[in-house]
One Martini backbone bead per residue (centre of mass of N, CA, C, O) as a GRO file, in nm:
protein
  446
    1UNK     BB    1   3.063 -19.297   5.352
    2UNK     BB    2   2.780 -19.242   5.606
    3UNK     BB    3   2.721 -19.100   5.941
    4UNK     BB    4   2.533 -19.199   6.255
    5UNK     BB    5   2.365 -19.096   6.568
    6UNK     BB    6   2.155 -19.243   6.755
    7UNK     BB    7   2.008 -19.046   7.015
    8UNK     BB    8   1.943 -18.999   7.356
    9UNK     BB    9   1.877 -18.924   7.727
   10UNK     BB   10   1.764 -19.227   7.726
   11UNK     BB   11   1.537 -19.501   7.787
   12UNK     BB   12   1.247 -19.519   7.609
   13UNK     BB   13   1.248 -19.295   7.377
   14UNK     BB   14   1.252 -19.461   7.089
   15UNK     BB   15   1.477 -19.549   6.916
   16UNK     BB   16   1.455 -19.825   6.767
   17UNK     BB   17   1.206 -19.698   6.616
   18UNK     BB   18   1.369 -19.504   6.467
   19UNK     BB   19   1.607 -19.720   6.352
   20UNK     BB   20   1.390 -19.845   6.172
   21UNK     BB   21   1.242 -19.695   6.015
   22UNK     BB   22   1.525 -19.555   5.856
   23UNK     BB   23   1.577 -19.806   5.743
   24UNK     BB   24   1.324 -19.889   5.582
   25UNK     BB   25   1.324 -19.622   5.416
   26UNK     BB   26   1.641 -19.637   5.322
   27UNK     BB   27   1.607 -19.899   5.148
   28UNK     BB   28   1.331 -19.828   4.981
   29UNK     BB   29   1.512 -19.631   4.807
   30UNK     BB   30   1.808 -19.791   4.770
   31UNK     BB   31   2.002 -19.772   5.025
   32UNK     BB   32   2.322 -19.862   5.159
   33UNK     BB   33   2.175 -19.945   5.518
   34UNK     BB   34   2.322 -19.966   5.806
   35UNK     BB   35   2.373 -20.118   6.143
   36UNK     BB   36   2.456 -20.042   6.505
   37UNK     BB   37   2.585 -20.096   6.815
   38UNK     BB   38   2.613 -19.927   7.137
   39UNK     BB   39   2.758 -20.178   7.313
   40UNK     BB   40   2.579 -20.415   7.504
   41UNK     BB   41   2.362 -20.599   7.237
   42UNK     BB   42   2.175 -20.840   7.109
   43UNK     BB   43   1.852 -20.760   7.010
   44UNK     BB   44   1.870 -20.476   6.842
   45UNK     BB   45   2.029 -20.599   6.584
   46UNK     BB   46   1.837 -20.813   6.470
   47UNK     BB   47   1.657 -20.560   6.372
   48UNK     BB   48   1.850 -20.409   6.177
   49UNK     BB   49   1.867 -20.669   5.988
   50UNK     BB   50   1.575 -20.671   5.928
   51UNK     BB   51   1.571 -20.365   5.783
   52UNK     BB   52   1.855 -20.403   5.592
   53UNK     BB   53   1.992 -20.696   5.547
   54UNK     BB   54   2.245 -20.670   5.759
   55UNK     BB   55   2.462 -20.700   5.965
   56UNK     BB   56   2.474 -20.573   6.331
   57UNK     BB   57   2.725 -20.434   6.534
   58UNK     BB   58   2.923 -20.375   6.737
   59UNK     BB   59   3.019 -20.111   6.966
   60UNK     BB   60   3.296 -20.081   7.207
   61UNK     BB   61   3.488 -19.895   7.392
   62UNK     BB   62   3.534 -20.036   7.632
   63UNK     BB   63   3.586 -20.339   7.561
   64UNK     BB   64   3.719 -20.272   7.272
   65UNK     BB   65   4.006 -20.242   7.183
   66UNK     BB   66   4.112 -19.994   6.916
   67UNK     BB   67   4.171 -20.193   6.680
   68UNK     BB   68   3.896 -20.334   6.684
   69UNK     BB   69   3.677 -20.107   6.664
   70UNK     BB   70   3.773 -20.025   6.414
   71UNK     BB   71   3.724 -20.275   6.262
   72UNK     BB   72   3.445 -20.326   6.281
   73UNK     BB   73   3.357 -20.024   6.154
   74UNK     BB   74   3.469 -20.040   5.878
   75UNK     BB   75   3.312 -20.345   5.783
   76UNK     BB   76   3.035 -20.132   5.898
   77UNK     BB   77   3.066 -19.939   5.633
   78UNK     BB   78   3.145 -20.124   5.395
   79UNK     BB   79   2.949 -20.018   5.097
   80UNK     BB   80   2.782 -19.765   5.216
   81UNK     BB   81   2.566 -19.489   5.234
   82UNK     BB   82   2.448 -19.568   5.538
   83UNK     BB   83   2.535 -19.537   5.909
   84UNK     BB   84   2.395 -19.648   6.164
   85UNK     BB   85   2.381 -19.561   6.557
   86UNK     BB   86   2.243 -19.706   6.828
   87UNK     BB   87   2.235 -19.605   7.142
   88UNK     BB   88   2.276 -19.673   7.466
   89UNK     BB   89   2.058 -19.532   7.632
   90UNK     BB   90   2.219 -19.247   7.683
   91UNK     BB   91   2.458 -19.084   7.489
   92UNK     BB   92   2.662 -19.043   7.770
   93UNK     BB   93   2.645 -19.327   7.868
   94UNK     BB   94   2.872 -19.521   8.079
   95UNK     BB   95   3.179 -19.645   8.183
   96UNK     BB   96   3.442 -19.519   8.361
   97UNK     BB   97   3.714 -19.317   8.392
   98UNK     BB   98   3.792 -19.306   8.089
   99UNK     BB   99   3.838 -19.133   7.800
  100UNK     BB  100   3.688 -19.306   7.522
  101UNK     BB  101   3.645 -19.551   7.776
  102UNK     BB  102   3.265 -19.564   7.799
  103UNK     BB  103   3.066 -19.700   7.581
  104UNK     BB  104   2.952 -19.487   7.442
  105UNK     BB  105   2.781 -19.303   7.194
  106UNK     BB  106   2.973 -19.046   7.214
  107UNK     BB  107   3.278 -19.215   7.170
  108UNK     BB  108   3.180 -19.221   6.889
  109UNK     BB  109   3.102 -18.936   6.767
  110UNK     BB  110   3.434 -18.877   6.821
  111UNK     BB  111   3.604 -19.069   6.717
  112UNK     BB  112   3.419 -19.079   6.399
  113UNK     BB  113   3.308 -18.780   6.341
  114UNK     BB  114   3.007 -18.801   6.433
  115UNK     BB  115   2.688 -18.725   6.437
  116UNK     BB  116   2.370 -18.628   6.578
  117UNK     BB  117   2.077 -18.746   6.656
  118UNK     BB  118   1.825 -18.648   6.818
  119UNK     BB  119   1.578 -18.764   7.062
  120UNK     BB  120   1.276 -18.669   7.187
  121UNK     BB  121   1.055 -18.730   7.431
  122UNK     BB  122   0.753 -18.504   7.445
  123UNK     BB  123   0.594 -18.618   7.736
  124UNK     BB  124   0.528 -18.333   7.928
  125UNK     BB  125   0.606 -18.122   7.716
  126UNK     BB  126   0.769 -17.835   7.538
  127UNK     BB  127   0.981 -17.620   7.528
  128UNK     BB  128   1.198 -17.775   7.738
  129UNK     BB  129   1.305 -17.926   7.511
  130UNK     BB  130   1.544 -17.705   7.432
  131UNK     BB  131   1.721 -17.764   7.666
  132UNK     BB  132   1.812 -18.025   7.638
  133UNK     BB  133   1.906 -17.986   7.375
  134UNK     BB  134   2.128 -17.810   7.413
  135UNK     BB  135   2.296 -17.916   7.664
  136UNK     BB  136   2.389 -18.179   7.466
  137UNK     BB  137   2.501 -17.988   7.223
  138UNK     BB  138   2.724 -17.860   7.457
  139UNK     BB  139   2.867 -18.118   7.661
  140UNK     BB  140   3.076 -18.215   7.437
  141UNK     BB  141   3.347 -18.179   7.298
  142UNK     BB  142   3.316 -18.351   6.958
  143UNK     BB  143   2.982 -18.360   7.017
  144UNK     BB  144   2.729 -18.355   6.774
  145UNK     BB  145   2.458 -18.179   6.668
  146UNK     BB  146   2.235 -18.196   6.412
  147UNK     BB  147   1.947 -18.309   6.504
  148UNK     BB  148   1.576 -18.338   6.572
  149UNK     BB  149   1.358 -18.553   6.718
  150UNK     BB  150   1.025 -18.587   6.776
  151UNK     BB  151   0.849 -18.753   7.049
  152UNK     BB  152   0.532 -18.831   7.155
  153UNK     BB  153   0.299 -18.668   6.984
  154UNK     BB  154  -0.015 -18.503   7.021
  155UNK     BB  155   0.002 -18.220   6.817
  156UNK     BB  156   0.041 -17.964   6.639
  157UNK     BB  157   0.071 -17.744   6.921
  158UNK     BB  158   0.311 -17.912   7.028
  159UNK     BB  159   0.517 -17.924   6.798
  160UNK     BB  160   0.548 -17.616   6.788
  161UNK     BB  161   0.645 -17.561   7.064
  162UNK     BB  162   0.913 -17.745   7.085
  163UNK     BB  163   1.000 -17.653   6.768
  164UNK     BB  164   1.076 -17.359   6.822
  165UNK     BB  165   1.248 -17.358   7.060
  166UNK     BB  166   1.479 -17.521   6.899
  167UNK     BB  167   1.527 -17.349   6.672
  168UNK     BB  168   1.641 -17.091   6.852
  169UNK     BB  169   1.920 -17.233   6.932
  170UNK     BB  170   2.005 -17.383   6.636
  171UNK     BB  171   1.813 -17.625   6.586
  172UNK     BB  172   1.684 -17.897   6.373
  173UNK     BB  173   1.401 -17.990   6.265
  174UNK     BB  174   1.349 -18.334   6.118
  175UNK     BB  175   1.091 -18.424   6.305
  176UNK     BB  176   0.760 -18.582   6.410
  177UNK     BB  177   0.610 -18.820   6.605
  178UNK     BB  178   0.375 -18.983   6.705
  179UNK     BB  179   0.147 -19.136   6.932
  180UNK     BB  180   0.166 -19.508   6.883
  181UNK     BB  181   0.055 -19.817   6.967
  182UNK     BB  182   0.129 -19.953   6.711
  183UNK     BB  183   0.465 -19.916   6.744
  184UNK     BB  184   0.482 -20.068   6.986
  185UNK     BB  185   0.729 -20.298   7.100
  186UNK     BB  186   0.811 -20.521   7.253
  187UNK     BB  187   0.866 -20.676   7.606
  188UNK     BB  188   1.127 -20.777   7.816
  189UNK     BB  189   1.375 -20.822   8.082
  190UNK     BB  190   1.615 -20.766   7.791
  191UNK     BB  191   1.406 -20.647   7.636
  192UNK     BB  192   1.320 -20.704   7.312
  193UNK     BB  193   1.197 -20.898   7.173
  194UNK     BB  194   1.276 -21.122   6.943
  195UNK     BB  195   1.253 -21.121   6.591
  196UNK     BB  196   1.196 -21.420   6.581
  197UNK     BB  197   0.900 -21.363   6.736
  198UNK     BB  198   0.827 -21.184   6.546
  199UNK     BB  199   0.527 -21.250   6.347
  200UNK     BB  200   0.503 -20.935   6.169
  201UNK     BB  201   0.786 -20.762   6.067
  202UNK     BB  202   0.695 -20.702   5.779
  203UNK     BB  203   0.473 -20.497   5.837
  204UNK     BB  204   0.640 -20.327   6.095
  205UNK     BB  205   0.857 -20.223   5.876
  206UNK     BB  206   0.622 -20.063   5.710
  207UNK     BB  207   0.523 -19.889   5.881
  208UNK     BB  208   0.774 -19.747   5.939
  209UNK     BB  209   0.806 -19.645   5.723
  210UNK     BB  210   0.603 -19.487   5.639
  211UNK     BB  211   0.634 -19.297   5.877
  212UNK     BB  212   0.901 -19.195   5.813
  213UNK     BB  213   0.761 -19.037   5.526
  214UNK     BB  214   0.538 -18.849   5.685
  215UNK     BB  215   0.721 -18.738   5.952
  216UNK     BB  216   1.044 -18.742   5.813
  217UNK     BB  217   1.336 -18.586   5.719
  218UNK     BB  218   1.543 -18.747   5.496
  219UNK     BB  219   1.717 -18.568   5.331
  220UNK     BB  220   1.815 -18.413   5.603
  221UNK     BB  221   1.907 -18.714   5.725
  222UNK     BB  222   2.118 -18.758   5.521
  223UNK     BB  223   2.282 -18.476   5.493
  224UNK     BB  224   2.357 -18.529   5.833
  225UNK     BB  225   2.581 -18.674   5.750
  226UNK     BB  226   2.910 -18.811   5.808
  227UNK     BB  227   3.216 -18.910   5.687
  228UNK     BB  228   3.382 -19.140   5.708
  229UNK     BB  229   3.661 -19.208   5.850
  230UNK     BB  230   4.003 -19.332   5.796
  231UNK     BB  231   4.075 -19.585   5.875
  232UNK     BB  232   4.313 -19.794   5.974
  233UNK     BB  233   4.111 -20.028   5.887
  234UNK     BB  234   4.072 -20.257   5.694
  235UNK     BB  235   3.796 -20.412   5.564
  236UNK     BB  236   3.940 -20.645   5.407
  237UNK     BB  237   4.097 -20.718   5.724
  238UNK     BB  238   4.147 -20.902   5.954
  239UNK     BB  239   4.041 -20.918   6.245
  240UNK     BB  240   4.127 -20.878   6.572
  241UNK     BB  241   4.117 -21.106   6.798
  242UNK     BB  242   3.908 -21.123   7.063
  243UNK     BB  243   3.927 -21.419   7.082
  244UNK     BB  244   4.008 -21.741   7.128
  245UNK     BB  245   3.950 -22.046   6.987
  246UNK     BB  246   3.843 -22.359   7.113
  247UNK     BB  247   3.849 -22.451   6.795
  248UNK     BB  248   3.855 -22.548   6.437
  249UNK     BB  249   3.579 -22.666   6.594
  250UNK     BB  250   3.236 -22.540   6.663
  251UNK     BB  251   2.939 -22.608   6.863
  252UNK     BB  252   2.687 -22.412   6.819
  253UNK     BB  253   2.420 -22.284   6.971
  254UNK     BB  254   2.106 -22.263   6.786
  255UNK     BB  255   1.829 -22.079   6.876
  256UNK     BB  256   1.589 -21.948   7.087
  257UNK     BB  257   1.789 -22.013   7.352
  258UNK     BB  258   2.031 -21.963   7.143
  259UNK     BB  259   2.134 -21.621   7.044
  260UNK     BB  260   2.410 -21.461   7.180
  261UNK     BB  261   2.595 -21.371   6.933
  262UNK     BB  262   2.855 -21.217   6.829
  263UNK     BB  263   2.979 -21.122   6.528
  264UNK     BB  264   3.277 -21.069   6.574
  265UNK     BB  265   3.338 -21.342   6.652
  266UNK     BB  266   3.248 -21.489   6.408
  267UNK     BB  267   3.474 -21.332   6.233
  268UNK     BB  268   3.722 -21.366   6.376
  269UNK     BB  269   3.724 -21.679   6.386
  270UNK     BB  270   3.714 -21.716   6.054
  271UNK     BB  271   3.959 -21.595   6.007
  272UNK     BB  272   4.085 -21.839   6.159
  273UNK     BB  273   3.980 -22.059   6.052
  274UNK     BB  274   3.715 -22.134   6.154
  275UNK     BB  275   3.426 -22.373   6.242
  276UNK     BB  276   3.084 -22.345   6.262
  277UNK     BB  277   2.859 -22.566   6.442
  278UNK     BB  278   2.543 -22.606   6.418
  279UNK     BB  279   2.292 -22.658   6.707
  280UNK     BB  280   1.969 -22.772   6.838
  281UNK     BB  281   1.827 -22.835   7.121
  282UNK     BB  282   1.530 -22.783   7.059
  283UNK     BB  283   1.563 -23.040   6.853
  284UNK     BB  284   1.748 -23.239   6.978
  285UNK     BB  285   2.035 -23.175   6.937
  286UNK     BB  286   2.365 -23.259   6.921
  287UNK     BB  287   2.687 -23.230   6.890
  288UNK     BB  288   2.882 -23.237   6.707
  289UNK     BB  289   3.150 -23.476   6.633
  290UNK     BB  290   3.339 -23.314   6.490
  291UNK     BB  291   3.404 -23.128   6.725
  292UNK     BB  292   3.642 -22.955   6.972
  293UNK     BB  293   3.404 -22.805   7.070
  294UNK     BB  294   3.176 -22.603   7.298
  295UNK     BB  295   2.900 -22.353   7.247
  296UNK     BB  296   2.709 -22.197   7.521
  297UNK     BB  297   2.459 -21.944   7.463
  298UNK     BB  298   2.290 -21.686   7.528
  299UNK     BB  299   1.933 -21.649   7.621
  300UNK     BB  300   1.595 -21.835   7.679
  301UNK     BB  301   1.605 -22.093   7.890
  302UNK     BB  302   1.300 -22.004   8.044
  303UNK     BB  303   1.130 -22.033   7.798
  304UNK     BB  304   1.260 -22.378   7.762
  305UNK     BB  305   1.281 -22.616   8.026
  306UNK     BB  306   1.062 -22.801   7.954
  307UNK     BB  307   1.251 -22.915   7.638
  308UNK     BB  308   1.527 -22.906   7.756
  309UNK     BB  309   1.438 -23.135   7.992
  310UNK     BB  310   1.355 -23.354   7.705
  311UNK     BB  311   1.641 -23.350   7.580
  312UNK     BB  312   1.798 -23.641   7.542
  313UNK     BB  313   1.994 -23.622   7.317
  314UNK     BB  314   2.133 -23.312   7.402
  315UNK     BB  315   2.222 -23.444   7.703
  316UNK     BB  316   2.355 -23.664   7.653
  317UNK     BB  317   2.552 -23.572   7.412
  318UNK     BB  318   2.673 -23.372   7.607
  319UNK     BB  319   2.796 -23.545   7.835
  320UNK     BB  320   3.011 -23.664   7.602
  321UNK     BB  321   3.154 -23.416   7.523
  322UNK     BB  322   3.281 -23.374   7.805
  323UNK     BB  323   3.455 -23.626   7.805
  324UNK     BB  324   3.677 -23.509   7.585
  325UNK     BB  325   3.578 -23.183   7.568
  326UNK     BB  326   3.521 -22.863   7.550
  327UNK     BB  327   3.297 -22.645   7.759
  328UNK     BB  328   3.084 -22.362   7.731
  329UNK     BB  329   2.902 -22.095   7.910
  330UNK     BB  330   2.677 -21.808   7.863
  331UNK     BB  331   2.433 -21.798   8.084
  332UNK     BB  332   2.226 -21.952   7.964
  333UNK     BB  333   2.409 -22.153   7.927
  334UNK     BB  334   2.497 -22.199   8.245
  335UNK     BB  335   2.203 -22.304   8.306
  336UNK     BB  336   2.245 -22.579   8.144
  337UNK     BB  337   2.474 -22.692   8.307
  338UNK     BB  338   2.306 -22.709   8.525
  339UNK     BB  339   2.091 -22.911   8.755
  340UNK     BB  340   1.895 -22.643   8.727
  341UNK     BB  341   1.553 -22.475   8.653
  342UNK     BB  342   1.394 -22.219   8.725
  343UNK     BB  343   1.091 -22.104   8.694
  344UNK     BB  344   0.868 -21.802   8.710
  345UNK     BB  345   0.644 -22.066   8.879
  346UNK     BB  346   0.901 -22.271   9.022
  347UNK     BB  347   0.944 -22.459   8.856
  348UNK     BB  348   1.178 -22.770   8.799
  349UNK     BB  349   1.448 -22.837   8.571
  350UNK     BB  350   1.606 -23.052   8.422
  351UNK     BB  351   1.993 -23.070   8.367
  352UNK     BB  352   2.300 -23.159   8.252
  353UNK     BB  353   2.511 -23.208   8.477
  354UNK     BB  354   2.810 -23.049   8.457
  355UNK     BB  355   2.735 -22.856   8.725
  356UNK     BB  356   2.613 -22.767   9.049
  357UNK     BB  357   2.413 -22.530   8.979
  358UNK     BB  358   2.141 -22.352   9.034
  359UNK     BB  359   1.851 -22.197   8.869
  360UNK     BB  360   1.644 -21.858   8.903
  361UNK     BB  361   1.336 -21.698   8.845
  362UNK     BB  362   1.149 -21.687   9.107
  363UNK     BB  363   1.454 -21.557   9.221
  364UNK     BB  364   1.473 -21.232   9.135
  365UNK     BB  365   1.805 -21.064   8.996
  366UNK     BB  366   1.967 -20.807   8.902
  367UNK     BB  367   2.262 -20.785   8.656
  368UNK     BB  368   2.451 -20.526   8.582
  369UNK     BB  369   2.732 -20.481   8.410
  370UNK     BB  370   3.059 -20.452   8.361
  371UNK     BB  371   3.338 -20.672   8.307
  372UNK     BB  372   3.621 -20.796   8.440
  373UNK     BB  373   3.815 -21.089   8.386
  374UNK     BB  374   3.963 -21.355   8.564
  375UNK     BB  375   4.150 -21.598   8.482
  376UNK     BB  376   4.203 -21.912   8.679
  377UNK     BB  377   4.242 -22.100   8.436
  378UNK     BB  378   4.298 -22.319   8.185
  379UNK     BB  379   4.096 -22.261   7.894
  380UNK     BB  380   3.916 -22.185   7.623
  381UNK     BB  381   3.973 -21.870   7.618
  382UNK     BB  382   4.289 -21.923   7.836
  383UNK     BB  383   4.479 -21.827   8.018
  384UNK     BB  384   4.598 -21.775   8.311
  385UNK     BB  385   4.553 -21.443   8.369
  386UNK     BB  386   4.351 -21.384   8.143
  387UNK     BB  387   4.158 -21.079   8.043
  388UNK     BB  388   3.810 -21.007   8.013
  389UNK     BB  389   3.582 -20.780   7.820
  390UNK     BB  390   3.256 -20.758   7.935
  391UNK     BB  391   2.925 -20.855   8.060
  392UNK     BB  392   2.638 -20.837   8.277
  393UNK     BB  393   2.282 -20.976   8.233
  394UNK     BB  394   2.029 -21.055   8.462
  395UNK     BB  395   1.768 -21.273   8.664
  396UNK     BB  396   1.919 -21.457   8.771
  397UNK     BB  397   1.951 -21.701   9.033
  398UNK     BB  398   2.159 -21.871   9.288
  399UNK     BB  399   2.171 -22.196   9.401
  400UNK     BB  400   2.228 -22.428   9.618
  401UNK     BB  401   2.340 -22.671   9.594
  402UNK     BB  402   2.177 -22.991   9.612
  403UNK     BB  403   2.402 -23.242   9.602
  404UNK     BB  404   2.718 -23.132   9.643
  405UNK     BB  405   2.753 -22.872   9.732
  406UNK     BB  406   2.942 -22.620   9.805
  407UNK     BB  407   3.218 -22.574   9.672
  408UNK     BB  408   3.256 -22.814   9.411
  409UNK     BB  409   3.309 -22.590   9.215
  410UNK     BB  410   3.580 -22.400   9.055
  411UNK     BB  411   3.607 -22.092   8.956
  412UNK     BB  412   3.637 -21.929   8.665
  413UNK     BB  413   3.654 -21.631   8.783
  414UNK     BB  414   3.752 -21.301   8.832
  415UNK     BB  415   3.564 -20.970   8.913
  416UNK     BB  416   3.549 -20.640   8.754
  417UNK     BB  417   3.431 -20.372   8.741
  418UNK     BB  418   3.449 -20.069   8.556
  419UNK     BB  419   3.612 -19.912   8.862
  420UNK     BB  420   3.766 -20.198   8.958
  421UNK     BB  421   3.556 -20.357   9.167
  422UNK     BB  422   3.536 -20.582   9.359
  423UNK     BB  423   3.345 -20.922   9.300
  424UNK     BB  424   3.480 -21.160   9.275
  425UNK     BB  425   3.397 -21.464   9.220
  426UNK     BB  426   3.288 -21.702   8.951
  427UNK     BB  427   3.129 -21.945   8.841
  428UNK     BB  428   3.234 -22.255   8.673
  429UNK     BB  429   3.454 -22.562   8.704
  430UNK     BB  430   3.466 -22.904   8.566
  431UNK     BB  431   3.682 -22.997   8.401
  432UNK     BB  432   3.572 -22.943   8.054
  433UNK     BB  433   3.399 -22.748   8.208
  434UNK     BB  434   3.218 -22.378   8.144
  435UNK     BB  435   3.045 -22.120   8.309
  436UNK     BB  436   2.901 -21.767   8.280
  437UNK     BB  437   2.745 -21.486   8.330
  438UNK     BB  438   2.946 -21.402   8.122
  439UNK     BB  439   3.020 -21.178   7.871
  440UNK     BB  440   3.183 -21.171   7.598
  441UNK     BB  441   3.427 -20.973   7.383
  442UNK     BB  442   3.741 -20.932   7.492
  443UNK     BB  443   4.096 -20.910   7.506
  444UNK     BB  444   4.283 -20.734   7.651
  445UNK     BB  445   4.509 -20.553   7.679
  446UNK     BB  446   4.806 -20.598   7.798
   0.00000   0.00000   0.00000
């Protein structure tokens, strides 16, 4: 087992591209080669698991214990000739201020003794990349740096300008992509459009795979692998419990509208003999009868706001099921849970009507960052006073309830960015039902 940590500079620099070409063209290859991402992301591992065809785990220093991170990691190298693990944000980019747990992925670099190949976008300037390569390979003691790929290359003139310079420093180039406007990936405002919504993603992965055999040393970039460390963690072990399972059946909305569940959580939760039922939502499905509670993640539900407030069958069948069961909802899950969505055009869709507030995307206001939770009542997550560690990613806004009016419903937890900085109450519960824009990953240990 060999690894790899795709890393850039900043966000938008290509990592993405580059960690699917390598997907699709070592797999193209024959080889046993998986994805993993670094901190709180749900769709760009979607993409990793169709280039390589098997699961793309999170890996976060920050929100996850270390005895789960190694476990989650064992397990996502478990059986592989080579893993990659793509970044988030810029190579060094992190919160909080542990040594070791930022999220960062520098910090999995140096945990598990991976090399770094660094992708630098090269575009509106030449040798001045060599700087920049230098500074990176020199910045941290313990995060090396094997190897730089140049992005967004103009010309032959302008490639040889870069990589002799970077040259010099003595790192090797093992790639140029080229400029193409052809193989740029679509985006909305949480990232990447999700895999399962691109109409062609098998000829654009067949595409970039031959990009990468074009333009990228692959036997070089196979070479500058290094063997994963042994693990305290045995791959064949259970994980160790991310988070408490909210019943030994559980109903997860899955479909277009919520896909964000962590794989970790579902590893875990199946570890402990839990089954999980999916049911969709957009196709007016209720949560199955046989569930002892129900699980709303987050995904894209102002995408389809006015299909699901036509869905007679599951919003009818989820308030039968919140009469005696609990339910719980993550982000676009709690915006289905209160009375109502506004979409980026302003039309008002009637929701579930089990919690008081509303929410506004024509109303956007971003919220971004590490979250630790602490839980205000026992509820399925935790008993009160239980602290949860995950992020919050979001664009809508909460709108004064309409009907029951302010402070109908009592706070689901109190939040602490990762700097520890008090951000007051949040979400909200009412009966057997709860829900915050926060998303989970694990509970924090001590």
């Amino acid at each position: 087992m060999r690894g790899l940590v795709i890393g850039a500079p900043r966000s938008g620099a290509g990592k993405s591209t580059l960690m699917m070409a390598l997907l699709a063209a070592f797999r193209r290859r024959g080889l046993a080669v998986g994805g993993a991402k670094s901190g709180p992301d749900y769709i760009d591992p979607a993409f990793h698991e169709a280039a390589c065809g098997r699961p793309s785990p999170n890996l976060d220093s920050w929100a996850m214990p270390p005895a789960l991170l190694d476990a989650v990691a064992a397990r996502a190298a478990a059986g592989l000739d080579l893993l990659l693990t793509e970044s988030a944000m810029g190579l060094f980019d992190g919160a909080g201020e542990e040594p070791g747990r930022q999220g960062s992925a520098a910090d999995l670099a140096a945990r598990f003794g991976l090399p770094v190949l660094l992708l630098l976008d090269v575009s509106g300037q030449s040798q001045s990349a060599a700087a920049v390569a230098h500074g990176f390979a020199t910045h941290r003691p313990g995060v090396r740096v094997a190897g730089v790929v140049l992005n967004r290359v103009a010309s032959p003139r302008h490639r040889a300008g870069a990589a002799g310079a970077i040259a010099a420093t003595g790192l090797p180039v093992l790639g140029a992509l080229p400029r193409e406007a052809a193989i740029t990936l679509p985006e909305r405002h949480l990232g990447l459009v999700q895999a399962r919504e691109h109409g062609d993603l098998p000829a654009l992965l067949a595409r970039l795979a031959d990009l990468a055999e074009a333009h990228l040393d692959l036997d070089a970039i196979l070479a500058a692998a290094a063997p994963f460390p042994a693990l305290p963690a045995s791959p064949a072990a259970p994980l160790p419990p991310p988070l408490p399972p909210l019943g030994q059946r559980i109903a997860v909305a899955q479909d277009a509208a919520f896909s964000f569940l962590y794989p970790h959580l579902v590893q875990g939760w199946r570890a402990m003999g839990v089954e999980l039922l999916p049911f969709s939502p957009l196709a007016d499905e209720a949560p199955p009868e046989a569930a002892e509670a129900c699980w709303l993640p987050g995904g894209y539900p102002e995408l389809h706001a006015g299909r699901l407030a036509a869905a007679g069958r599951f919003l009818s069948g989820l308030r039968r099921f919140a009469e005696t069961r609990p339910v719980h909802g993550e982000c676009g899950g709690f915006m289905v849970l209160g009375e109502g969505l506004e979409d980026a055009a302003g039309q008002r869709h009637a929701m579930a009507g089990l919690l008081g507030h509303a929410t506004s995307f024509a109303r956007r206001r971003m919220v971004l960052g590490y979250r630790a939770a602490r839980l205000l009542a026992d509820g399925p997550l935790g008993r009160a006073g239980t602290t949860l560690r995950g992020h919050e990613f979001h664009y809508a806004s909460v709108l004064t309830p309409s009907v029951l009016g302010p402070g109908a419903d009592a706070p689901f937890a109190t939040l602490r960015d990762a700097l520890g900085q008090d951000l007051g109450p949040a979400g909200a519960r009412r009966g057997r039902v709860s829900g915050s824009f926060f998303h989970a990953i694990a509970t924090q240990e001590g």
